[in-house]
FIBA-545936 format. One record per residue (C-alpha): residue in one letter; x, z, y; residue number from 1. Coordinates in steps of 0.001 Angstrom, whole numbers, plus 500000, padded with zeros to 6 digits. Each point is the difference from the previous one (the first is absolute). Layout:
  residu       X       Z       Y  num
       A       X       Z       Y  NUM
...
//
This chain:
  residu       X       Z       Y  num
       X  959076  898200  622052    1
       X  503558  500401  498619    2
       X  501299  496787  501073    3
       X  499617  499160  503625    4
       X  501676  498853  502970    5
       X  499440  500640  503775    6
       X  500652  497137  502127    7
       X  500225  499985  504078    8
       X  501210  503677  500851    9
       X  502840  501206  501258   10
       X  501755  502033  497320   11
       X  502588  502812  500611   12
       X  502540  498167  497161   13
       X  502644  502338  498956   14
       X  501182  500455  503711   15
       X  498995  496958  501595   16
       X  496329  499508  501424   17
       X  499128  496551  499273   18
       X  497083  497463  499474   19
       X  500332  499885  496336   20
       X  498077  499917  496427   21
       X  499600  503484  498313   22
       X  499437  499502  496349   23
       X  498763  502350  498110   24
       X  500103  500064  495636   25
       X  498832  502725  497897   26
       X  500801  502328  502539   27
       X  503143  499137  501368   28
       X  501406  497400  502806   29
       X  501194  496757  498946   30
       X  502335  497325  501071   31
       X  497132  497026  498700   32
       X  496593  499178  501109   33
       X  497448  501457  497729   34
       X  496159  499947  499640   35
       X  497291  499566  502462   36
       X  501527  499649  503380   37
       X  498400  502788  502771   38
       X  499612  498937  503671   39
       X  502595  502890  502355   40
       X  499637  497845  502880   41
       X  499746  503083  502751   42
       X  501982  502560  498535   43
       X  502958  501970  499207   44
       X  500686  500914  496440   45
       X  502806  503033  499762   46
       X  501114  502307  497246   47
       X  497642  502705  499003   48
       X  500706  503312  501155   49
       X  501559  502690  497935   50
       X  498946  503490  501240   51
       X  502700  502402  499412   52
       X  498067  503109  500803   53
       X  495960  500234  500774   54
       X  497493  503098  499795   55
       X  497458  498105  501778   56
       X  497871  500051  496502   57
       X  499167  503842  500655   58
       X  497586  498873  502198   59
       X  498449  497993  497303   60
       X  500433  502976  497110   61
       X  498294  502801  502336   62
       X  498101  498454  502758   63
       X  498681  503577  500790   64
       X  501637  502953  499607   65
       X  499633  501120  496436   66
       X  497862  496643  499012   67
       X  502449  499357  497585   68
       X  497566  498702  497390   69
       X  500832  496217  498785   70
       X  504111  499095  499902   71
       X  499504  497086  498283   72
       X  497143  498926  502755   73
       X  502404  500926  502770   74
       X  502796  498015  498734   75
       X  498148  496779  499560   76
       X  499095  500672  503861   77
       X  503714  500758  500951   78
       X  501323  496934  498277   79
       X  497331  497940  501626   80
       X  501360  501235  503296   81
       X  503663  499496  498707   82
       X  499535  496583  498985   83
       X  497962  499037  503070   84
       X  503267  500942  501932   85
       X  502362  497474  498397   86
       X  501263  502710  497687   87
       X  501101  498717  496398   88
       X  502369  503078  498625   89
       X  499019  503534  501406   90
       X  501015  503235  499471   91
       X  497760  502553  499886   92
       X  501600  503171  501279   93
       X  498313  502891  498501   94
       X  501082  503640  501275   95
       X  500548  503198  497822   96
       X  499961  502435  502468   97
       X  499205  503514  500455   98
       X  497396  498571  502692   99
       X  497692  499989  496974  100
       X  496548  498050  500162  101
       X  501003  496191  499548  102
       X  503659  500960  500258  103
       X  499745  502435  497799  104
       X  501571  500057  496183  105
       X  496527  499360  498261  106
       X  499213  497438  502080  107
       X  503515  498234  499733  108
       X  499314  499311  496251  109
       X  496110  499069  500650  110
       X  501752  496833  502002  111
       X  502715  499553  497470  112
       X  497686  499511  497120  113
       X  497562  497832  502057  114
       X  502556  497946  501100  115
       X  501776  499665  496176  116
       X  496326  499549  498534  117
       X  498647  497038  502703  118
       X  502858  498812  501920  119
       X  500521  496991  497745  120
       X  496566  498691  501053  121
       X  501387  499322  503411  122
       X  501681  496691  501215  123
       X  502068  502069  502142  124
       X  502538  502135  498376  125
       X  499712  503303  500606  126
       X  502863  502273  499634  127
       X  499838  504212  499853  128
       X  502217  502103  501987  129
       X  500342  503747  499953  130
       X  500405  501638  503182  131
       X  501519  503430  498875  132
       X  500310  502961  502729  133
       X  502870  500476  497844  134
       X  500243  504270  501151  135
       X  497419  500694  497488  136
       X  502421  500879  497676  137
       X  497929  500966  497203  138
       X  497976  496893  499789  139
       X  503915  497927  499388  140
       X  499734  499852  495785  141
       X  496249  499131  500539  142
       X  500438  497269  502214  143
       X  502933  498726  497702  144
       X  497418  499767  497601  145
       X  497748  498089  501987  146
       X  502195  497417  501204  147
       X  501197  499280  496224  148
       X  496388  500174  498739  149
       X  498516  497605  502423  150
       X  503292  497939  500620  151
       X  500202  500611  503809  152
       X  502417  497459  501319  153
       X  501015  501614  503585  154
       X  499799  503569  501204  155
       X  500209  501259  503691  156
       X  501396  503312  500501  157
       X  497576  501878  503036  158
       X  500882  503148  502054  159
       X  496583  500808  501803  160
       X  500467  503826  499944  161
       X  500191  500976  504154  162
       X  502941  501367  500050  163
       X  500441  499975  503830  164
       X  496923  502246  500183  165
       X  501174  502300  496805  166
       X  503340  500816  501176  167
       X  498060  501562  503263  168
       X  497775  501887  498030  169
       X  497164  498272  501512  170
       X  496742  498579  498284  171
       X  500575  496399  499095  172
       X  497165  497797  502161  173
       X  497300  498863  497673  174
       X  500404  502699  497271  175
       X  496312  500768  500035  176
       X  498901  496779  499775  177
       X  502912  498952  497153  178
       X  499076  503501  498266  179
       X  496339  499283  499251  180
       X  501350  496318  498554  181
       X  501882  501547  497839  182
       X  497684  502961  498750  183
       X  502192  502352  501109  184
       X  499066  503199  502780  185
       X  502281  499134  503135  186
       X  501639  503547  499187  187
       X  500846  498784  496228  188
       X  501273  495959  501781  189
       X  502493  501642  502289  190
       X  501733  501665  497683  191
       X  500311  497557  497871  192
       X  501808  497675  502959  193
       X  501775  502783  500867  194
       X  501517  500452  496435  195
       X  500321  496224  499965  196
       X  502085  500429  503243  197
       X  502042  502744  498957  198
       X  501098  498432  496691  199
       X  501072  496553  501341  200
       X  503530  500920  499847  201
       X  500462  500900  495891  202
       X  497098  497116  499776  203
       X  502727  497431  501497  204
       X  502380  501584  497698  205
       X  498409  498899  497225  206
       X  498382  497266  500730  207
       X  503356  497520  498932  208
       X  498832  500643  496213  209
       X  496526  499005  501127  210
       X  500939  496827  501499  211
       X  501956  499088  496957  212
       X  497139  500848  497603  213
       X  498294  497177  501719  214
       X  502795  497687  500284  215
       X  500418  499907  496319  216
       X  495998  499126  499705  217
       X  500953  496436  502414  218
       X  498256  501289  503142  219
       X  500730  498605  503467  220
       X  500323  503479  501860  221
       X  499337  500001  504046  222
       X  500286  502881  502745  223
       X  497305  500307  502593  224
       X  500516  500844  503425  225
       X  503758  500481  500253  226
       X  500364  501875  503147  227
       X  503357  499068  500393  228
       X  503531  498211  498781  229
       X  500768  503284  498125  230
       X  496969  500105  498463  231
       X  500012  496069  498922  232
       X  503488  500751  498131  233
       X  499132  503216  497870  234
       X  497222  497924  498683  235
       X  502164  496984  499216  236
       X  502648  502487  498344  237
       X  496956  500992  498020  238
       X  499796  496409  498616  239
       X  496646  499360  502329  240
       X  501022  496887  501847  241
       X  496372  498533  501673  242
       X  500161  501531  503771  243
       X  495611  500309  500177  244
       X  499236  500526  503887  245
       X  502877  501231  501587  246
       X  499585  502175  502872  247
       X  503001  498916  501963  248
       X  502316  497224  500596  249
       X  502741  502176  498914  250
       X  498367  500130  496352  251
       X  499773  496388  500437  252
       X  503192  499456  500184  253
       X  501354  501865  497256  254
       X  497652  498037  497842  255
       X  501568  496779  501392  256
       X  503770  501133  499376  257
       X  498946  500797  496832  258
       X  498139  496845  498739  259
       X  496920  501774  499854  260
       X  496678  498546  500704  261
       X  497777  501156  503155  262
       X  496267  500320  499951  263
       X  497825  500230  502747  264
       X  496427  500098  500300  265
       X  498024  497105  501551  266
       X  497542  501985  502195  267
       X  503114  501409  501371  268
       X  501104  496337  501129  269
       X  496800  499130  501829  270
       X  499772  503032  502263  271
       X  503255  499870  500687  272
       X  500926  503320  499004  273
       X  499440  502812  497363  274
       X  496639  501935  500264  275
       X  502405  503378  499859  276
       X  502659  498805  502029  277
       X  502746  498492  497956  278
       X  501855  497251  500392  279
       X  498384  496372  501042  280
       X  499743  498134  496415  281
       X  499737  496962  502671  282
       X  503138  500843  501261  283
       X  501716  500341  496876  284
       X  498962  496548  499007  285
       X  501547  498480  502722  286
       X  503325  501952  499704  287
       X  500111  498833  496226  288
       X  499309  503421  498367  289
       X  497086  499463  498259  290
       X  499917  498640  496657  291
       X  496183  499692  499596  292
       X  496276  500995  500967  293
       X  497807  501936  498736  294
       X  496610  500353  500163  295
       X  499682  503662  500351  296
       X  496327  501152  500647  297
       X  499201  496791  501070  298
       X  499522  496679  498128  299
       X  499030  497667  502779  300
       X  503285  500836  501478  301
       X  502486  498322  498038  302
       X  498923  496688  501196  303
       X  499450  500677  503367  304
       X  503512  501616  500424  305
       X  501583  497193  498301  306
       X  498418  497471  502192  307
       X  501207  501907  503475  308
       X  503028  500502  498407  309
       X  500325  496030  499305  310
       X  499266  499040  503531  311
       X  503728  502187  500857  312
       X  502073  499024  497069  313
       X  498504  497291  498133  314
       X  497290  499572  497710  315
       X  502013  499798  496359  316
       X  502327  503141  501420  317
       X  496925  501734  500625  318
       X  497981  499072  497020  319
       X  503585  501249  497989  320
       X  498862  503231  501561  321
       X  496207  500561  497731  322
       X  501302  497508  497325  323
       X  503162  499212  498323  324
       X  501548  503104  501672  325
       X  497355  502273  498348  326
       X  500142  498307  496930  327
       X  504069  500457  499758  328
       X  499528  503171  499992  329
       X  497705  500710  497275  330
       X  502330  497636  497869  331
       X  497465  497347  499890  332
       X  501745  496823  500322  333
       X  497080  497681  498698  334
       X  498707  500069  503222  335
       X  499942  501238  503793  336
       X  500646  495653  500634  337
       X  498797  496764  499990  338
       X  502245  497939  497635  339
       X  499601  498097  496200  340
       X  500049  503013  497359  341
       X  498527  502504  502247  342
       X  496806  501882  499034  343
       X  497313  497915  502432  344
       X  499152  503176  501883  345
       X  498489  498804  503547  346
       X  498043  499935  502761  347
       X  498200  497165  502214  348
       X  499975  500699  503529  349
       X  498021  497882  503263  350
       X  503168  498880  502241  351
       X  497797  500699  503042  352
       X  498574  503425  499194  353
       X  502401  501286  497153  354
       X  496915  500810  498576  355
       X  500483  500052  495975  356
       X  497426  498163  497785  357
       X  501471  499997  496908  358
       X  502200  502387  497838  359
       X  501320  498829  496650  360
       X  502150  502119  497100  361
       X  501493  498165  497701  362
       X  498225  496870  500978  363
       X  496499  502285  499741  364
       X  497839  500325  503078  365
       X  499658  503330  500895  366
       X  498376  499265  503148  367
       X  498150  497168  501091  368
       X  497898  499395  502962  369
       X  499272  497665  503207  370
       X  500376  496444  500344  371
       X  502874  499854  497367  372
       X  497394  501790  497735  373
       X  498170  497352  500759  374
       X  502682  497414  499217  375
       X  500425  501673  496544  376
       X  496742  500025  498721  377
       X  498949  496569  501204  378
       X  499968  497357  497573  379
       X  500825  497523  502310  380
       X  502646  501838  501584  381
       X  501767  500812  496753  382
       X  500830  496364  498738  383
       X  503238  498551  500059  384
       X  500489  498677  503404  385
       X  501712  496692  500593  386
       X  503571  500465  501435  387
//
């Protein structure tokens, strides 16, 4: 079905949600009616999501602890989730941490080479980012290597070390339970976060020449967690302009003065705060210092925050927020909207439930199901209907 039309729904339309024809050709949205003509009567058709930043798939790699056994398995299941969620373009943030287990180094390039061996068997587009707890300063020329060798697009740079707890001399929480993960005797783990903590200073020293190394490979470089507006502006001297999670308004707002883009995660948005405390992502939002959503650790999220968000500031404003926001970022400008020349990358929601029953990347159905399912497969549904 690369020629189609749906007829009846209202379509989010560049900015303006509107009882119109979306026409789809060979993938992309066009201005002219084309092929058989699909009944939307009942729904809302919007852009398809663009998940900036999602480890929800580890749940799908390792359902147990250490039933790591199938990747390519688990990432048909994750991108069946993903897709069922209205998600066209996701990135699939992969640590390399000294956490070890499935953050761990080994495990890092397991996911890379999955992803760069069956990724292109997906309708959605899925993207690899490397979340780097960037003290491991010894692992810097090797994960150099990996990002050019599996053409990593956008790198995150993590400080997960407990510093609060190191500084006192007192046993991080959870350093049992991390030090078994990783292989390593508890006695043997905190020592290695205490020399990560104790070298963070000549780490930051250095880490300008790192930064550039990846700039000169084309990656999009984000900071996670900025504690605060100090924080936000040594990474954007560094060149690393994506604001990931701030922890404060304050960081916030140096990302704003700056031009820099603000991402939040969506689980954040619907319980109205951060799980750890930090700043409101729902309250950013409405003070105009977010930039866009992301999934985090959960994919049903995104569409659920963007549809509380809608019924404060508007439906396209929100949508902005999981689609063409997102997808500015990345430096993907075929798509993120509705509008002729875009990449058909959508989703088909009930207006009364917000309930999606269809998902479609580049004019493919990723997800299908319901009544419209219905509509789709009938024969009699899926003639040309007299207009």
């Amino acid at each position: 079905m690369s020629s189609f039309c749906i007829h009846g729904a209202q379509v989010l339309f560049g900015q303006n949600l509107q009882e119109t024809d979306l026409n789809v050709h060979q993938g992309k949205v066009v201005g002219e009616r084309v092929g058989h003509v699909l009944d939307g009567r009942g729904y809302l058709v919007l852009p398809g999501i663009v998940d900036l930043h999602g480890d929800g798939f580890e749940h799908h790699l390792a359902p147990r602890k250490g039933a790591i056994k199938d990747l390519d398995g688990g990432l048909v299941a994750a991108h069946s989730e993903i897709a069922a969620n209205g998600i066209t373009t996701a990135v699939m943030a992969q640590f390399y941490s000294w956490e070890g287990g499935m953050r761990g180094a080994e495990f890092a390039k397991q996911v890379f080479e999955c992803l760069a061996k069956t990724s292109h068997h997906f309708g959605t587009d899925l993207i690899p980012q490397l979340r780097f707890e960037y003290l491991m300063r010894d692992q810097w020329d090797e994960v150099l290597q990996l990002v050019e060798r599996f053409s990593i697009p956008y790198f995150a740079f993590n400080d997960h070390v407990p510093h609060d707890a190191l500084a006192k001399g007192k046993k991080p929480p959870r350093l049992t339970g991390q030090a078994l993960k990783a292989k390593r005797s508890p006695e043997v783990h905190w020592a290695l976060l205490q020399t990560l903590h104790d070298g963070k200073e000549n780490v930051w020293d250095a880490l300008g020449a790192f930064a550039n190394a990846l700039k000169k490979l084309g990656v999009k470089m984000a900071s996670h967690d900025d504690r605060d507006a100090s924080a936000r502006r040594a990474w954007s001297d560094l060149g690393v302009a994506i604001c990931e999670f701030p922890e404060t308004i304050e960081a916030a707002y140096e990302a704003q003065a700056k031009g820099e883009p603000v991402i939040m995660g969506a689980p954040n948005v619907l319980r109205g705060a951060s799980h750890k405390g930090n700043v409101s992502a729902l309250d950013l939002v409405e003070q105009g210092l977010c930039t866009a959503l992301a999934s985090d650790y959960h994919y049903p999220s995104l569409a659920r925050a963007a549809f509380l968000i809608a019924d404060r500031i508007g439906l396209a404003a929100a949508w902005d927020l999981v689609a063409l926001g997102p997808a500015t970022i990345l430096g993907l400008s075929d798509r993120g909207i509705l509008e002729p020349g875009k990449r058909a990358d959508f989703m088909i929601v009930t207006k009364d439930t917000r309930r999606i029953e269809g998902v479609f990347a580049s004019g493919r159905p990723t997800f299908l199901t319901g009544i419209l399912a219905e509509r789709f497969i009938s024969a009699r549904n899926a003639v040309s209907l007299a207009v």
